[in-house]
C-alpha distance (Angstrom), angle and dihedral (degrees) to the residues before:
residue distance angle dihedral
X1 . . .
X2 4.02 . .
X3 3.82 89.3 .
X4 3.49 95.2 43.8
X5 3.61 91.3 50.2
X6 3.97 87.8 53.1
X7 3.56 96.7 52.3
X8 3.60 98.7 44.9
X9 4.17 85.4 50.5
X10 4.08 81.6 51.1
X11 4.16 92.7 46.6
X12 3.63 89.3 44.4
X13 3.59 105.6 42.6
X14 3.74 104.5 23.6
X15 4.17 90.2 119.6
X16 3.20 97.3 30.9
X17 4.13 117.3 95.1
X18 3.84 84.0 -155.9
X19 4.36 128.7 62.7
X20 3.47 122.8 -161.6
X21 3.78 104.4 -149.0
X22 3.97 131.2 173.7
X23 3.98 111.9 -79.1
X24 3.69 95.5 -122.3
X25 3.88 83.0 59.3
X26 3.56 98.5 44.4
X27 3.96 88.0 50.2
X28 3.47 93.9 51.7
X29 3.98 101.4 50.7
X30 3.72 83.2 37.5
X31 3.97 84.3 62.7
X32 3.66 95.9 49.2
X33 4.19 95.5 45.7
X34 3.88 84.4 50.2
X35 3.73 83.6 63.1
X36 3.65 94.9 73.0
X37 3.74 103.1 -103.0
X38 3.76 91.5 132.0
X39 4.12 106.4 -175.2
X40 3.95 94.7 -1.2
X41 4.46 89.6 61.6
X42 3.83 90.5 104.4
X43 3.87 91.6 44.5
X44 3.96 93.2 45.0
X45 3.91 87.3 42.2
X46 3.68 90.4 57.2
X47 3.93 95.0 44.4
X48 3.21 92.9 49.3
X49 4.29 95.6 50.2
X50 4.22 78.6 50.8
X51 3.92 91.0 44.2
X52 4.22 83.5 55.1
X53 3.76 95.0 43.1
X54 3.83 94.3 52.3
X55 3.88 94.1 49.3
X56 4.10 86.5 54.8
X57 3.36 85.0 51.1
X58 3.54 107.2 53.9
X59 4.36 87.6 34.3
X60 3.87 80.9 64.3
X61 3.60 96.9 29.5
X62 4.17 94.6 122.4
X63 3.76 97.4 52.3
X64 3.71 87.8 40.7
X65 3.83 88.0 49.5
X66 3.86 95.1 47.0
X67 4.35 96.2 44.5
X68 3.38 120.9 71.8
X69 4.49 115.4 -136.1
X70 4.19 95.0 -99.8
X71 4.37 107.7 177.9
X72 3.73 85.9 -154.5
X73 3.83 92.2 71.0
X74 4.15 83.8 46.6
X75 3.67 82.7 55.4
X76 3.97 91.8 44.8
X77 3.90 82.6 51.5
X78 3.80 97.6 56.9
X79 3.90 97.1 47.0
X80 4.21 97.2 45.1
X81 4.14 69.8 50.4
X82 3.73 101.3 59.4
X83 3.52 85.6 43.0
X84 3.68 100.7 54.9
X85 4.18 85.4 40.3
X86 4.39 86.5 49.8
X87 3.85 80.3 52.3
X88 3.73 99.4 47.3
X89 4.13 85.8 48.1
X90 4.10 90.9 54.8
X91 3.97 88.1 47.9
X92 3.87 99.8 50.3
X93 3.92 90.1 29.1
X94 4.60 83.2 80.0
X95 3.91 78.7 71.6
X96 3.84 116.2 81.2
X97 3.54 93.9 -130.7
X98 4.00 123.4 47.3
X99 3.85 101.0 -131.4
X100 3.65 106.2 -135.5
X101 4.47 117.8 -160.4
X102 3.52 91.6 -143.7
X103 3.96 144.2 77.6
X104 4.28 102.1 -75.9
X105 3.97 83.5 -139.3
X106 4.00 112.2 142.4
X107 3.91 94.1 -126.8
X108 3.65 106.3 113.2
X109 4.18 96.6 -160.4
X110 3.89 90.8 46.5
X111 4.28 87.4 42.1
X112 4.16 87.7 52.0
X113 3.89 87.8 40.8
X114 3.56 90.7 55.5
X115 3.56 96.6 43.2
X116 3.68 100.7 51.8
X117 4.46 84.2 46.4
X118 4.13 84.8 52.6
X119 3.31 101.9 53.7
X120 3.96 94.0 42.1
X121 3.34 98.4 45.0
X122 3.67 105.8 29.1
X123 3.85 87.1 47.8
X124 4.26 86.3 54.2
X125 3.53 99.7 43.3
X126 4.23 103.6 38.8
X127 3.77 94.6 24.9
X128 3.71 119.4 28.8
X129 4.06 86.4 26.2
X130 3.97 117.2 43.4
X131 4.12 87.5 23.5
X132 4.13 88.8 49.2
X133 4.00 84.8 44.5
X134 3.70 97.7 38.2
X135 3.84 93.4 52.4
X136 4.13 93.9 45.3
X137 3.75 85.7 53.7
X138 3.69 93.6 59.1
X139 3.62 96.6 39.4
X140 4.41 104.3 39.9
X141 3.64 91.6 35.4
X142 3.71 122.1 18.6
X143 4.22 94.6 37.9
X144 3.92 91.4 -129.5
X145 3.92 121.1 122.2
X146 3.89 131.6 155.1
X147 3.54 138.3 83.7
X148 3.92 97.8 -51.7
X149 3.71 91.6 56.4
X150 4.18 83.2 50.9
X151 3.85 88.9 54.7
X152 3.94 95.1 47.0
X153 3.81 91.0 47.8
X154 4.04 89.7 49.2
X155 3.47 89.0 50.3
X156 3.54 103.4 45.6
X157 4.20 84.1 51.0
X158 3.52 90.7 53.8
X159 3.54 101.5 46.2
X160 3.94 90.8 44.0
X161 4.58 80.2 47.0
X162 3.87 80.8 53.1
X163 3.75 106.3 49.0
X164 4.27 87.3 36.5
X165 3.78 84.5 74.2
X166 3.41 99.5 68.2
X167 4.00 104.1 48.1
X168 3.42 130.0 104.9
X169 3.96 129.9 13.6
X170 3.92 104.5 -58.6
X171 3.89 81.0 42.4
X172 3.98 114.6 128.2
X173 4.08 123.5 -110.3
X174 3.89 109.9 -82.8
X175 4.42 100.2 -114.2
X176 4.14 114.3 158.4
X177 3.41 85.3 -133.5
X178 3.94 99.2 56.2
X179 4.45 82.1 42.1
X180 3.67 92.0 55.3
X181 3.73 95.9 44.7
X182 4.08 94.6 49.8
X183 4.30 87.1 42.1
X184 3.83 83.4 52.0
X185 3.97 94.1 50.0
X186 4.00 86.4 43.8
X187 3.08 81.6 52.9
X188 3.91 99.7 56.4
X189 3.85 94.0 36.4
X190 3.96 86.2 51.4
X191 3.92 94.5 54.7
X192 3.91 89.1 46.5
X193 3.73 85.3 57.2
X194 3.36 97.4 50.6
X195 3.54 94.0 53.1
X196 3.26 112.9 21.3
X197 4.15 108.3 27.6
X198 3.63 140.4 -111.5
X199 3.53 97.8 -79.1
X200 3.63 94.2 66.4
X201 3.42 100.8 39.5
X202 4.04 84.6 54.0
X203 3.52 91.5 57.9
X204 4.21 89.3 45.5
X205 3.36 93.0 56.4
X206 4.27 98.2 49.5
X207 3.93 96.8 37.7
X208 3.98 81.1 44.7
X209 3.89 88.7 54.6
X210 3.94 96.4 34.1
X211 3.86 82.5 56.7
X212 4.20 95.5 54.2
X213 4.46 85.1 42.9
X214 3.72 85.1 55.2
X215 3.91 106.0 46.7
X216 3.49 97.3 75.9
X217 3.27 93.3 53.1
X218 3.50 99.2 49.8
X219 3.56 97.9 47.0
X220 3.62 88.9 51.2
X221 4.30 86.8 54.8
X222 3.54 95.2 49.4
């Protein structure tokens, strides 16, 4: 999903001198520029993404080492997925609007783009990041462990998911009732997380999007 959200930001941009990329992505290259890296930011960005990949990797190096790479289970992946992101759709569908993390611009390439960048990168820096931090914290520093130290780290994500939304100058209109509906899906993305890893709740969050893109459009075909 990373390299087709790379080559779709090529496709789509390529003569453009400007890319529109997901927020969380922007923020997080925006971070590593402010470090002072001048010319070599998207270089350092990159090493740094590869840095984080390699310590996963050797973290889960023994069950890596002992399972063989089977498609099938990517397979199994992508439908417990789309049934986690059906889910998500009946939960925020009690809201009159269906809050959508991406740009509401009617340009179905960019709107998939965008999609596939949210739930990557959102997923990384809200879920896999402040949840990963969050529960570290608790356990290395303050002694506490356990499932209420899991809730206050899903809840601080999702509030931080929440309040992310509304930064910066394509960010949306601050209403309690648009808040509470992005804590609550921080909320559900958080406790997939917790229980049933990142990959998954990647996957959630796109199909979850993809499904929003395409409802238009269907109800305009039927």
């Amino acid at each position: 999903m990373l390299f087709l959200y790379e080559v779709m930001c090529f496709i789509q941009f390529s003569d453009t001198p400007v890319e529109i990329r997901n927020g969380a992505d922007v923020f997080l290259r925006q971070l590593i520029m402010g470090l002072g890296y001048g010319k070599y930011s998207e270089s350092i960005y990159g090493l740094i993404l590869f840095i984080i990949f390699l310590i996963i990797m050797c973290i889960n190096y023994n069950a890596i080492h002992k399972l063989s790479l089977k498609f099938t289970f990517l397979l199994y992946m992508f439908v417990e997925s789309l049934l986690w992101s059906f889910g998500f759709l009946i939960i925020m569908s009690f809201s009159e609007n269906l809050i959508l993390s991406i740009m509401e611009r009617n340009i179905i390439p960019e709107q998939l783009y965008l999609a596939i960048g949210a739930g990557i990168w959102e997923e990384f820096l809200f879920r896999f990041g402040l949840i990963g931090i969050s529960l570290s914290f608790f356990t290395k520093f303050v002694g506490y462990s356990g499932i209420f130290v899991a809730l206050i780290a899903i809840l601080f994500s999702a509030v931080s998911f929440s309040l992310f939304h509304y930064l910066g100058p394509f960010g949306d209109i601050f209403t309690y009732k648009s808040f509470h509906l992005r804590t609550l899906a921080g909320l559900f993305l958080g406790s997939i997380y917790i229980f049933r890893g990142l990959g998954i709740t990647v996957y959630t969050h796109i199909f979850y999007d993809i499904i929003i893109i395409s409802m238009p459009i269907i109800v305009a075909n039927a």
